[in-house]
Backbone bond lengths (Angstrom), bond angles and torsions (degrees), N, CA, C in turn:
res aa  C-N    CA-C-N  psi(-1)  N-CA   C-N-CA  omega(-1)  CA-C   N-CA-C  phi
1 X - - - 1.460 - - 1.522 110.31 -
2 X 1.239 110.71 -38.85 1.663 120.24 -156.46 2.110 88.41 -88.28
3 X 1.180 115.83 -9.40 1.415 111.65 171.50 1.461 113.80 -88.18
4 X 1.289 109.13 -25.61 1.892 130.37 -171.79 1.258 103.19 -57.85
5 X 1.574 118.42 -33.81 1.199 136.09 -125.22 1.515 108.19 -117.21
6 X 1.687 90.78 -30.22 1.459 108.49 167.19 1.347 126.40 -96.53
7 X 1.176 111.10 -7.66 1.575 131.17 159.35 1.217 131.91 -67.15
8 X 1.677 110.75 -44.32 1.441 127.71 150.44 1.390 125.36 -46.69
9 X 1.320 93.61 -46.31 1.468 89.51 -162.25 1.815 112.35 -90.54
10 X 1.667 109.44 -1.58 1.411 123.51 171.75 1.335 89.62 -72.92
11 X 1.314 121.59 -52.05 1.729 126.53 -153.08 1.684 95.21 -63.04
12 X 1.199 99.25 -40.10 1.748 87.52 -164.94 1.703 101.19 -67.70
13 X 1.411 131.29 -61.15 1.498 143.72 154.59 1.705 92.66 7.53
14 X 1.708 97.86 -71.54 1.506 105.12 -152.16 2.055 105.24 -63.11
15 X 1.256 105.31 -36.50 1.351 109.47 164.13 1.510 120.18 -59.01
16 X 0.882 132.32 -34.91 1.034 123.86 -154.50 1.493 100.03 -100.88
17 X 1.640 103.64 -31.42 1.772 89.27 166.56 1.261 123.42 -68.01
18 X 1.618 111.36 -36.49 1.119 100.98 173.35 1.768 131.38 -60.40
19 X 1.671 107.50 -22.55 1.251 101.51 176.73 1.800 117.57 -74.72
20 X 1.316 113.83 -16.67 1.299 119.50 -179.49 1.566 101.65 -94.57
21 X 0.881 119.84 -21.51 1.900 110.65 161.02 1.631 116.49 -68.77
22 X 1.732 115.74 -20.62 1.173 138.72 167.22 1.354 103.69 -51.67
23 X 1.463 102.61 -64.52 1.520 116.80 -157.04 1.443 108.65 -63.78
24 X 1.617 117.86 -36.07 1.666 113.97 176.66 0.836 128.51 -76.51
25 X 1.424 115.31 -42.69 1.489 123.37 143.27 1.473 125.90 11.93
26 X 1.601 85.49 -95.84 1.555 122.40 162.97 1.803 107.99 -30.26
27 X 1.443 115.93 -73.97 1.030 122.55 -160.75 2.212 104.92 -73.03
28 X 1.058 114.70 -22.36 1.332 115.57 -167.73 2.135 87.82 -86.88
29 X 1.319 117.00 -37.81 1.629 117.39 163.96 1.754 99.50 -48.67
30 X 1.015 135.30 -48.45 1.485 140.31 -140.07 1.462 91.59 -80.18
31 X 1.689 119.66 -57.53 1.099 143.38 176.18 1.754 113.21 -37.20
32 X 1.455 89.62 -72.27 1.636 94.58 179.48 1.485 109.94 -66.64
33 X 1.577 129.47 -14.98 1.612 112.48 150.17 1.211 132.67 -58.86
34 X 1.419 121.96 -28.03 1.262 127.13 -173.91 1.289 111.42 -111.10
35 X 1.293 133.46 18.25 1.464 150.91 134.55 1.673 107.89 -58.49
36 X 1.597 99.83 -48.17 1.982 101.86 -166.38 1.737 97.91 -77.57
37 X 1.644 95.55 -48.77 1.753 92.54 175.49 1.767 102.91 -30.37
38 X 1.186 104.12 -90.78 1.365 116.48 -162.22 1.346 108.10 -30.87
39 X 1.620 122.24 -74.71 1.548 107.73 166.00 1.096 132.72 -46.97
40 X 1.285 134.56 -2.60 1.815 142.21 156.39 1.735 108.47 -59.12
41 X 1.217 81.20 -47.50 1.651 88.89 -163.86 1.912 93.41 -75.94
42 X 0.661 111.03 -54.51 1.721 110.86 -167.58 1.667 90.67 -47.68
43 X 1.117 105.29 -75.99 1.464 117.27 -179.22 1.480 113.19 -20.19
């Protein structure tokens, strides 16, 4: 049981990094749009 328990709770770890590797992802994409915006507009 006490291994079940530690399995879960790796699994959740492993989710959750992966959702915050999601999230920078995401946000470092967001970033490099509004890098091109800005040089669009200057341009």
């Amino acid at each position: 049981m006490l291994f079940h328990k530690e399995c879960l709770m790796a699994h959740k770890k492993v989710e959750r990094k992966k959702e915050l590797d999601r999230r920078r992802h995401r946000r470092a994409e967001r970033l490099k749009q509004r890098v091109q915006e800005a040089k669009n507009k200057k341009a």
